[in-house]
Each structure stands twice: as C-alpha cells, then as structure tokens.
DOSENU-44820 format. One line per 4 residues: number of its first residue (from 1); their letters; for each residue z, y, x of N, C-alpha, C, O. Coordinates in steps of 0.001 Angstrom, whole numbers, plus 500000, padded with zeros to 6 digits. Atoms other than C-alpha are relative to their C-alpha. Last residue first. Layout:
<torkols>
NUM	A	Z Y X Z Y X Z Y X Z Y X | ... $
</torkols>
This chain:
<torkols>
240	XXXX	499232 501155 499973 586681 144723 882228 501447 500079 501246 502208 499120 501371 | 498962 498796 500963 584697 147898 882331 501412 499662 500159 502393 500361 500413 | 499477 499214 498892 582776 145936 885760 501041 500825 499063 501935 501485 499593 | 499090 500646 499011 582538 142615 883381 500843 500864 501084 501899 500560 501639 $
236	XXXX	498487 500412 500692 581475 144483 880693 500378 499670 500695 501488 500192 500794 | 499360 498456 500193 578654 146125 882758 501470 499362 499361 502580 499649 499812 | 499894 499394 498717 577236 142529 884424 501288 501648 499534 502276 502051 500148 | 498800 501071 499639 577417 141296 880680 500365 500590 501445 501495 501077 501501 $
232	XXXX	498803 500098 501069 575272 144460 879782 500887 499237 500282 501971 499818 500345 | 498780 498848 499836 573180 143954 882779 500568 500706 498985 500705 501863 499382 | 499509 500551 498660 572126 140361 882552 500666 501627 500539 501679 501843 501204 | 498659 500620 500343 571498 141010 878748 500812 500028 501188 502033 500156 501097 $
228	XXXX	499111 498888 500223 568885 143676 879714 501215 499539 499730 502203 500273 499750 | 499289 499381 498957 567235 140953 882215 501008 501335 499167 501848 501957 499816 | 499058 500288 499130 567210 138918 879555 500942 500407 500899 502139 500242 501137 | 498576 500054 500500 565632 141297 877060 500989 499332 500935 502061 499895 501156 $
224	XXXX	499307 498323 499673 562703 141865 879737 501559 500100 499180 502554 500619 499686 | 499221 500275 498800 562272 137810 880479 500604 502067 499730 501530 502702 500235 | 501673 499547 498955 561448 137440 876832 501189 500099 501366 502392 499850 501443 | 500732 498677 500322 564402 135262 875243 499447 500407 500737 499376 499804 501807 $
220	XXXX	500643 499765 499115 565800 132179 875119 499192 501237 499564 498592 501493 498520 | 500896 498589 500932 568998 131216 873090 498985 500574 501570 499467 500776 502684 | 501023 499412 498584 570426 127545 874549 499184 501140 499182 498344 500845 498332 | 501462 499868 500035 573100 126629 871849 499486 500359 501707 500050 500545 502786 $
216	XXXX	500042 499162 499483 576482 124807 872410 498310 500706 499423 497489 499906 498975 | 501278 499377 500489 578557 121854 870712 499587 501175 500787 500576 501669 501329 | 499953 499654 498210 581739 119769 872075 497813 500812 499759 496735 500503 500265 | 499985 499144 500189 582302 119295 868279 499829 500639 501548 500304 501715 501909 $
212	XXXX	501106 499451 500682 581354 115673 868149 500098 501750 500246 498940 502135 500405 | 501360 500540 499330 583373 114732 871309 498565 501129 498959 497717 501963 499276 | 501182 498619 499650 586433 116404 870498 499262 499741 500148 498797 500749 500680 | 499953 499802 501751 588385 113065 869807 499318 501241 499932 498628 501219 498913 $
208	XXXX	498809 499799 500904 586852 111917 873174 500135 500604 498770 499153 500824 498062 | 498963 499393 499233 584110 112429 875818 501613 500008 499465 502584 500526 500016 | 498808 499870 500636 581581 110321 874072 500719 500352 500885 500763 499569 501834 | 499512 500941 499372 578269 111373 876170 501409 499784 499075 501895 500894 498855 $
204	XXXX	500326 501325 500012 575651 113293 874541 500491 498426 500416 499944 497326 500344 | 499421 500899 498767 577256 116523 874592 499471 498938 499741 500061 498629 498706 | 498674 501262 500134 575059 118518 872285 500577 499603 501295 500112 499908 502394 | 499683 500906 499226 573114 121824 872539 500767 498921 499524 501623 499150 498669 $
200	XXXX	498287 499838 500116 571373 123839 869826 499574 498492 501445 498641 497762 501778 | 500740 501205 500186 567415 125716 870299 501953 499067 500457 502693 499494 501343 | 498771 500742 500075 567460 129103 869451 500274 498606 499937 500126 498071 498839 | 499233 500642 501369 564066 130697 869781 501130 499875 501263 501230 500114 502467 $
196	XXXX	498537 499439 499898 561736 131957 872770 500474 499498 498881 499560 499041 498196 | 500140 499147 501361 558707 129759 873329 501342 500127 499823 502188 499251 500003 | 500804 499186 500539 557853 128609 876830 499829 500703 498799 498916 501492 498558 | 500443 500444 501367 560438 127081 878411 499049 500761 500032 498874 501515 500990 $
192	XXXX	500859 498640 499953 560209 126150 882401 500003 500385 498205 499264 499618 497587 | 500970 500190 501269 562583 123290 883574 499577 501516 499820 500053 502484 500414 | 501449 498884 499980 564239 122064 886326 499696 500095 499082 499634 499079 498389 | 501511 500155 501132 567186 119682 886289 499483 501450 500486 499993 502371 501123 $
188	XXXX	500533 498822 499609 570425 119478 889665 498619 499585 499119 497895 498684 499544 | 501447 500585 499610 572984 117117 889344 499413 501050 499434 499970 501794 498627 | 500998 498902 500237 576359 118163 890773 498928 499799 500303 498409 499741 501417 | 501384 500595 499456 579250 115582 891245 499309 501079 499379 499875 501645 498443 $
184	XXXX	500044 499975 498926 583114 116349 891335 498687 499613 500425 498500 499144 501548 | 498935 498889 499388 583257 115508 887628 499856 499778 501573 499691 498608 501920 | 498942 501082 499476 580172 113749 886455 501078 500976 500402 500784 502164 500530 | 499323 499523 499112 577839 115878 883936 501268 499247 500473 502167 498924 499697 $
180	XXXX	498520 500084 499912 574785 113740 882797 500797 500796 500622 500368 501018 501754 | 499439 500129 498513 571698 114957 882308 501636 499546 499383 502376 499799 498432 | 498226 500850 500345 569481 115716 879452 500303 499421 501305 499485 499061 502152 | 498898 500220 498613 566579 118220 878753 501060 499013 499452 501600 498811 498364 $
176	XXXX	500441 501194 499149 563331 117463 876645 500907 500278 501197 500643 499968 502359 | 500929 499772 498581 563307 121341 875078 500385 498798 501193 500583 499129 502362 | 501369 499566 500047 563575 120127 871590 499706 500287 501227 498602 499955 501659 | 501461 500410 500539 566227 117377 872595 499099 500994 499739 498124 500629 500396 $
172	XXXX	501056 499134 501059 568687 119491 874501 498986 499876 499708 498035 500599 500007 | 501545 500609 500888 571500 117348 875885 499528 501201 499245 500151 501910 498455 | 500925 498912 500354 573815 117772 878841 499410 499649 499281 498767 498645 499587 | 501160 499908 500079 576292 115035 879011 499566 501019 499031 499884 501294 497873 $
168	XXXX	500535 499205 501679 579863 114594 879136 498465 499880 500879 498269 499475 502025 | 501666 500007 499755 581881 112502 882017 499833 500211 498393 500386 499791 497377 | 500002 500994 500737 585633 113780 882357 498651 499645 499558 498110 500697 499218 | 499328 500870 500826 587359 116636 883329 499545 498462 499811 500420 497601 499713 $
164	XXXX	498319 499519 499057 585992 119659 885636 500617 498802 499982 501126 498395 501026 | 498860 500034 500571 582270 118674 884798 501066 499819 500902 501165 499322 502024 | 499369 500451 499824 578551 119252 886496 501097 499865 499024 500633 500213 497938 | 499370 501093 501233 575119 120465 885713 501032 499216 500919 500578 498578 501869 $
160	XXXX	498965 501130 498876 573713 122379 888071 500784 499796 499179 501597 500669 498874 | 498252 500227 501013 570840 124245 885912 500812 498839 501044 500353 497848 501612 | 499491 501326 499556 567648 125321 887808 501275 500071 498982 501791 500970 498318 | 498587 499782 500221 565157 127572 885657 500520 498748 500423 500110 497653 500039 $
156	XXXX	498999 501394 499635 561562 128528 886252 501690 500263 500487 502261 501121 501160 | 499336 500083 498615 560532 131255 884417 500963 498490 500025 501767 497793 499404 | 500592 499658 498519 558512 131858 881647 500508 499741 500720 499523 499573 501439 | 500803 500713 500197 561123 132540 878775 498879 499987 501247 498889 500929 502039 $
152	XXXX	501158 499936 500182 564316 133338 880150 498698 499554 499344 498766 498325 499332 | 501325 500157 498911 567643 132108 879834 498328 500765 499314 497894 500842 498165 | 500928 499469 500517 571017 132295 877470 499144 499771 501458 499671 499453 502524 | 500789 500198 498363 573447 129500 877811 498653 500941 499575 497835 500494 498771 $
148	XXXX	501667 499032 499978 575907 130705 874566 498650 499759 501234 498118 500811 501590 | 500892 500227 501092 579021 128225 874479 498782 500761 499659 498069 500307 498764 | 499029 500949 500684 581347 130057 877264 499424 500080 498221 499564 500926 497337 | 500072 500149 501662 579374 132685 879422 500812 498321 499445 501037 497391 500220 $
144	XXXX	499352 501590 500468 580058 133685 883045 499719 500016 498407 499905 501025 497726 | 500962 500439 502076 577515 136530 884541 500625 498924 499584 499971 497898 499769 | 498792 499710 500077 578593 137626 888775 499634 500417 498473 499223 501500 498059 | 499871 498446 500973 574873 137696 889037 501734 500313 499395 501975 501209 498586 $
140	XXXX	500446 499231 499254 574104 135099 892050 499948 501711 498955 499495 502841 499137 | 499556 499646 498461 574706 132219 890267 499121 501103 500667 497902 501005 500811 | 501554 499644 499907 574737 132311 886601 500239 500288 501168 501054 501165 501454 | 499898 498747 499722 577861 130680 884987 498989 500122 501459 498858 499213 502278 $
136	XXXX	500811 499087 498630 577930 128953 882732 500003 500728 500189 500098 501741 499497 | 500312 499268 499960 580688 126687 880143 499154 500447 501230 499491 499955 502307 | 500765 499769 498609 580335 124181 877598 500296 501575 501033 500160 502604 500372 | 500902 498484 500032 583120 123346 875367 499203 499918 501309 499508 499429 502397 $
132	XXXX	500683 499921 500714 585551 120510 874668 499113 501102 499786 499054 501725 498727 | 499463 500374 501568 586748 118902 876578 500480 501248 499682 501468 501871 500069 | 498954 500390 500389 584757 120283 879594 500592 499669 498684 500076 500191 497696 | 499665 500595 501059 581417 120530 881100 501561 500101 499813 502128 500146 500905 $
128	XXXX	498794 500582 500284 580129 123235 883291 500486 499273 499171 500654 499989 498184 | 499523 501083 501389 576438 123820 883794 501167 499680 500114 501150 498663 500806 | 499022 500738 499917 576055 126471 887199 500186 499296 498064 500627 499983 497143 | 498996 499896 501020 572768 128377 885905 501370 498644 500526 501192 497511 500077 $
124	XXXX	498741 501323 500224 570345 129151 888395 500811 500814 499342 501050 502020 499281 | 498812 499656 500595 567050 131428 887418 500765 499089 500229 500504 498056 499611 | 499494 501208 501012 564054 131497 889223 501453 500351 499740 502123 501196 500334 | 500187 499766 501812 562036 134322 890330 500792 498962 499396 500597 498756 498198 $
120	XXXX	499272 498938 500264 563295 134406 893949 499944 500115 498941 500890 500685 498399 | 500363 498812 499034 562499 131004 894761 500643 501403 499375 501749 501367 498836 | 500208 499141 500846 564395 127889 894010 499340 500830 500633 499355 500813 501864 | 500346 498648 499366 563884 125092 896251 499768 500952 498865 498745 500844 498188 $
116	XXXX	500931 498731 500469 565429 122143 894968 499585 500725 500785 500036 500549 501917 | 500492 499167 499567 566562 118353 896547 499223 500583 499247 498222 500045 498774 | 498648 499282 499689 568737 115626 894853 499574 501369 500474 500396 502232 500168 | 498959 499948 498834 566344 113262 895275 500825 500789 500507 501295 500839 501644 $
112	XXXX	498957 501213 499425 565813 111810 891809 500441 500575 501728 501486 500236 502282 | 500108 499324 498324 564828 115295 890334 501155 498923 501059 502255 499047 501597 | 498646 501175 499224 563471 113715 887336 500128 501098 501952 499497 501554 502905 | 499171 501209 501012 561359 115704 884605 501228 499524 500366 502284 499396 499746 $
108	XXXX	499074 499580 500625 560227 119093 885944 500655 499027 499327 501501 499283 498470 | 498838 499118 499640 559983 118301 889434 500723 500127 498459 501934 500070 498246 | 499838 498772 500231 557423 115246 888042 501374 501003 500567 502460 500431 500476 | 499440 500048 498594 558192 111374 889295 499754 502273 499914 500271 503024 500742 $
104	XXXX	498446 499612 499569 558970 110908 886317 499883 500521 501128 500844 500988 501740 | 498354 498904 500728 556046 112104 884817 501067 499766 500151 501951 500470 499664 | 500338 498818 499452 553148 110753 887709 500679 500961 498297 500436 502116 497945 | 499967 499634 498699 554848 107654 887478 500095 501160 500222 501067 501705 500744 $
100	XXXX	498979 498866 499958 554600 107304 883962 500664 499970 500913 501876 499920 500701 | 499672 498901 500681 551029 107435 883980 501096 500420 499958 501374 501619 499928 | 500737 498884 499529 550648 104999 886685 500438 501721 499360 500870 502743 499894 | 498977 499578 498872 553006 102171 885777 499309 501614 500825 499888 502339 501634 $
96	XXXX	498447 499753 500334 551242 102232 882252 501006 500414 501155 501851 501305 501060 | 500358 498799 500692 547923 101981 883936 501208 500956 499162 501404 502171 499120 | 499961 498215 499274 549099 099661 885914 499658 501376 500207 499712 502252 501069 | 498958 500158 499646 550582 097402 883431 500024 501362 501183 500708 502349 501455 $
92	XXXX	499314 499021 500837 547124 097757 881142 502165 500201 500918 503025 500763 500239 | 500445 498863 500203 545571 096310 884218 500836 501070 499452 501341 502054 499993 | 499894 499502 499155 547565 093210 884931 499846 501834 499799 500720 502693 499906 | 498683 500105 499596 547649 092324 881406 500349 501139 501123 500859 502243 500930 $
88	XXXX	499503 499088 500929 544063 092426 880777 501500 500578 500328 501618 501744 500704 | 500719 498618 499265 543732 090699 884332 500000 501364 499126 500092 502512 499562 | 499462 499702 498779 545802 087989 882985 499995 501160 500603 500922 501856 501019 | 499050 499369 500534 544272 087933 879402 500625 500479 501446 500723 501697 501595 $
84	XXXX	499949 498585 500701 541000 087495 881227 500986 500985 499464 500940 502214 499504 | 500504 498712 499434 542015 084927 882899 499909 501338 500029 500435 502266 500644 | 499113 499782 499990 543159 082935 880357 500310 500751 501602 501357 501185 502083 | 499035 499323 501030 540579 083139 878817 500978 500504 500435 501379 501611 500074 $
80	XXXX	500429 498506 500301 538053 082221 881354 501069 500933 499209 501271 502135 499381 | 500087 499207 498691 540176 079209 882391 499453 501798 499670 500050 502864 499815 | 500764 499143 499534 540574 077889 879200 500068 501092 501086 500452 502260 501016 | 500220 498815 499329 542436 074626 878495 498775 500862 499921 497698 500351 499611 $
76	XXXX	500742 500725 498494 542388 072938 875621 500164 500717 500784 500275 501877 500384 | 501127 499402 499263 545040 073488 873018 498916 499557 501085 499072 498579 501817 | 499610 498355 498616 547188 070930 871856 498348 500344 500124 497271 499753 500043 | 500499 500341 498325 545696 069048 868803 500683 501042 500460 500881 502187 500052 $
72	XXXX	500269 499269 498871 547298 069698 865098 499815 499328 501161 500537 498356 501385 | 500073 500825 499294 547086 067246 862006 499856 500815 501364 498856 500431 501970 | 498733 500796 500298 548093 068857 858857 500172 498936 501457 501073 498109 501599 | 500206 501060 499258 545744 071366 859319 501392 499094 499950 502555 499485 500051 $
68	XXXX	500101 501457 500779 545917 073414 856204 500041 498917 501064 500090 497779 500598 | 498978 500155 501002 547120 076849 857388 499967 498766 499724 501066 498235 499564 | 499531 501140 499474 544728 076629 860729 501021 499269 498678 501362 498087 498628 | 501100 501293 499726 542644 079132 859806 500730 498809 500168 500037 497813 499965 $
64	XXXX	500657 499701 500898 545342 081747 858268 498955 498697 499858 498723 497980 498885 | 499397 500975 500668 547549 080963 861312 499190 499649 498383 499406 498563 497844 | 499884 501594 499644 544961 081601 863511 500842 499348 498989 500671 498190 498607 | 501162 500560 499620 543797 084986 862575 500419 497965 499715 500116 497028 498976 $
60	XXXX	500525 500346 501773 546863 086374 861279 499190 498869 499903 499342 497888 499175 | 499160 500877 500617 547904 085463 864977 499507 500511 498850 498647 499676 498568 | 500205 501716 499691 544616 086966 866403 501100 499509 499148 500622 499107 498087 | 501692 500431 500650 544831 090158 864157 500024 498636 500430 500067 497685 499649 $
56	XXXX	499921 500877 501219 548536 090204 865414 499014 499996 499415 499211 499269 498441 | 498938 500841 499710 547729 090798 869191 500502 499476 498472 500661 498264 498332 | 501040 500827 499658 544525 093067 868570 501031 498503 500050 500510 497421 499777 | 501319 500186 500883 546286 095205 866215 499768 499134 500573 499952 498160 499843 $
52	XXXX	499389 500924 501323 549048 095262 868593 499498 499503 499450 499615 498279 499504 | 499332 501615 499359 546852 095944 871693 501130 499331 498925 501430 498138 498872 | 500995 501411 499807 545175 098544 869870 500475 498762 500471 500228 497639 500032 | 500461 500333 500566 548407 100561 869451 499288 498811 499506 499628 497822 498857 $
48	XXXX	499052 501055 500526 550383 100173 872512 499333 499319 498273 499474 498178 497833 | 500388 501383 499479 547842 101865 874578 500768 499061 498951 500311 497935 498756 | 501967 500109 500079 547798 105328 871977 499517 498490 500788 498525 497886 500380 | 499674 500500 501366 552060 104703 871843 497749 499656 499645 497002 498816 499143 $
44	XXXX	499624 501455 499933 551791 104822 875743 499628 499391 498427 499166 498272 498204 | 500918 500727 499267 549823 108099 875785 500075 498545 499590 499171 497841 499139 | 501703 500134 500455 551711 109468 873318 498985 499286 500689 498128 498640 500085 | 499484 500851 501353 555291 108857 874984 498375 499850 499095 497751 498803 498926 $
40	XXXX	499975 501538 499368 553466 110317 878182 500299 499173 498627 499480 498381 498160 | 501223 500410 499636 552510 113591 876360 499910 498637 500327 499032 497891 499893 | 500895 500514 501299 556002 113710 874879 498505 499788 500243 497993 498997 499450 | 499006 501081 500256 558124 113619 878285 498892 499749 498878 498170 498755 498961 $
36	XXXX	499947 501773 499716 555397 115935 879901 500383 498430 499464 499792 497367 499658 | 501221 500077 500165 555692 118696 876984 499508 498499 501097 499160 497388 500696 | 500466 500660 501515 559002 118348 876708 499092 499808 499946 498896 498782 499293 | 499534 501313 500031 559561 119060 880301 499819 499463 498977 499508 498274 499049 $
32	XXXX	501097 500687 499588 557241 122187 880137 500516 498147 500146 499769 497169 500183 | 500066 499844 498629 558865 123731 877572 499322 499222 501045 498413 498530 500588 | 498803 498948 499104 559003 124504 873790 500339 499930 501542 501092 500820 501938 | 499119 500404 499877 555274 122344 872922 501530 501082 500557 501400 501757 501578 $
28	XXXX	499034 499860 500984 552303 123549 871737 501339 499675 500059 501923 499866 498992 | 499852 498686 500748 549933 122340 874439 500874 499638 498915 501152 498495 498553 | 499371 499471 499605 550274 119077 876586 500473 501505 499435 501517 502081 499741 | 499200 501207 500551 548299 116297 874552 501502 501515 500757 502578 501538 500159 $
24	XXXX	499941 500028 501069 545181 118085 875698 501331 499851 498887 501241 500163 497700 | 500119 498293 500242 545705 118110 879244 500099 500239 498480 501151 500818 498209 | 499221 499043 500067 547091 114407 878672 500203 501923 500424 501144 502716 500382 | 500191 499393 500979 544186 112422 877475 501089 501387 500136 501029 502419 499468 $
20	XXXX	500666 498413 499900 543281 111349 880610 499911 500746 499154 499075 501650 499158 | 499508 499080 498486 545386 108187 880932 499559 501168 500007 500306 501981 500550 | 498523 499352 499450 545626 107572 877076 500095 500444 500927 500768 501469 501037 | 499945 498686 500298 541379 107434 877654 501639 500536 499435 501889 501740 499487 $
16	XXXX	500972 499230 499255 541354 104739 880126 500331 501717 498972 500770 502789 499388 | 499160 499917 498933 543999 102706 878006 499377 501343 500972 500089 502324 501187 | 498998 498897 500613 541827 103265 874962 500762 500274 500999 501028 501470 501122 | 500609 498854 499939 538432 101920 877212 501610 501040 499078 501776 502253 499208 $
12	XXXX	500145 499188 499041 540399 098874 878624 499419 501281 499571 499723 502105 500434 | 498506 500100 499720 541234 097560 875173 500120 501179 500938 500621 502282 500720 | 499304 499237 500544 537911 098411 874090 501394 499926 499954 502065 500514 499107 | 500832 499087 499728 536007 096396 877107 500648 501112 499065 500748 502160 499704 $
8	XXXX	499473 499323 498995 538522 093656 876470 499664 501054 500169 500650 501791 500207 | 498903 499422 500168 537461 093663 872819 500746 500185 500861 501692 500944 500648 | 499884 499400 500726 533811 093116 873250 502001 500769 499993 502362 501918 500245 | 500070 498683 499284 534554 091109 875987 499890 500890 499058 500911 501566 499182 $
4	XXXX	498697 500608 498940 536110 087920 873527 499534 501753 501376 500433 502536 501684 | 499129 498185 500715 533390 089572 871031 501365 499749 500839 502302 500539 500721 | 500228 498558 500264 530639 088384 873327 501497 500759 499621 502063 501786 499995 | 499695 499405 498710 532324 085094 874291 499717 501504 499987 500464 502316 500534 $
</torkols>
C-alpha cells in the first residue's frame, strides 16, 4: 500500500510541477505564440512521461509474473485501487484541462471571439490568399507587398487573414502561426516576435496544382529599419 501512494504522490508531484514549470520553459523562443504553444506541449509531454513508465512498468510487471500461470483467477475487487486510479485520473485531467486552457484561451494563441483592440503601436497586416501567392497589405500605410510580409520585432502584430479564391492557410511553424484563409471571411491572429531573421511561409491547405509552390517568407526586423522600409515603399508608391 506504501508504494501504491508512493507513486500516486509522484505522479501528482510531476503534474504539479509541468503546471508551474512554464516561466522557465518560455525563454528562447522566435515569438510569443511559439513560446506558449511549446511551453504547453512540454508541460504535457513532462505529465505524459511518468504516467507511461508507470503504466507499462505495471504491465511488464504482471505479465512477467504471471508468464507461467497456466491457471488464471479473475481479479478481486479493489475498492481502494480503484479509487485511487479514478481520482488519479480525475486529477491529471484537470490539470491538463487547466494548463491548456490558460494557452488557448491566450490573445496570442486563439482569438476564438473574433474581437481585437489594436493600439497605436501595433501593426495590421490585411493576409491575402490566392492561387498561388500571398499578398499584404498594411492598413493604415498605403504599403502592398506580394510574397515578402515584412514586420517588426517587439511589437504587437494583427494579421487579417483572408482569401479572394479558394481556402489556403496561413502557416509559420517557427513563429507558432496558422490560420485558415476562407474567402469572404476574415480571421483575425496576434502575435509578438522577438528575434529578427527570415522565417519561410507555407500554405497549409491543398489549394490545387499550385499548392506546393504557393510559398512566402515573413522577414522581421528592428522596429527602426521597419519603419525605414515603411517609408521607402510609401516613397515608391508616391514616384509610382
């Protein structure tokens, strides 16, 4: 019975410390959505662990002992046991429903209700999809680009992600964005990066015989080059 708590008591104590491990678990990462999305994935993989181990240790366990019985009994009941697993269960469920609660339910992860508030420092980017090319264009700077989505580092950034044509999808695994673009629909991500680079886009949705080549980068740079890009494109456009 000891090591029967024994190992609830360290079930419950890894679970306990996946939930609070994520200040830690949050540095180094290219933005702040990546950094949620992969903190949580860690968390879970840190509960999922022990509870394997502990879940085929017993079956090694049993079948190992039992290899020779040629004569098996049903089980007996156990109330305590089966109890315990219950409440094990229970627990690790809402510890799991907890953690990734408080990352979807995040601005910068899921913006299930449709509602932003940008403020003056933030950057929108209209997302356009079409066969076969991405294109944006930067609201409120008279700024269109076609395959280049350049942005800030630091600063919070909305993107309205839609399509003219035909359902494609936003995707930019290192910085933990992806969305679908519907035609005549406009869904609305958040996100903050933090380390400037070149980081490539895909369409993630089969859109057709163009599908694979429906390619784009995201290039991020300090917020002072930005703003010098934002008037250079601004100047071509007035030469133009």
């Amino acid at each position: 019975m000891r090591q029967k708590r024994t190992a609830f008591a360290t079930l419950l104590g890894v679970a306990a410390l996946a939930l609070f491990a994520d200040p830690a678990l949050a540095q180094g990462y290219d933005s702040t959505t990546e950094s949620l999305i992969r903190s949580l994935n860690t968390q879970l993989m840190y509960m999922a662990i022990p509870i394997t181990v502990l879940v085929e240790g017993i079956l090694i366990y049993t079948v190992w002992k039992y290899r020779k019985n040629d004569d098996p009994k049903p089980t007996k009941e156990n109330r305590r046991l089966e109890i315990s697993w219950t409440i094990a269960t229970a627990l690790v469920l809402l510890v799991v429903g907890y953690a990734s609660y408080g990352v979807m339910a995040n601005e910068y992860v899921s913006n299930a209700s449709g509602e932003y508030q940008p403020s003056e420092q933030a950057v929108e980017v209209e997302v356009v999809g079409q066969k076969y090319l991405w294109n944006f264009n930067y609201q409120g700077e008279n700024v269109s680009t076609t395959g280049t989505l350049v942005l800030p580092k630091g600063q919070n950034v909305f993107l309205h992600i839609t399509s003219t044509d035909w359902l494609h999808a936003f995707h930019v695994p290192e910085l933990g964005l992806k969305q679908d673009a519907i035609p005549g629909q406009t869904e609305t991500i958040k996100t903050k990066i933090t380390n400037t680079g070149t980081y490539q886009l895909y369409c993630a949705e089969y859109c057709g015989v163009g599908h694979s080549k429906m390619l784009g980068e995201v290039e991020v740079v300090s917020q002072q080059e930005y703003q010098q890009w934002l008037d250079q494109q601004q100047g071509n456009s007035t030469a133009s």
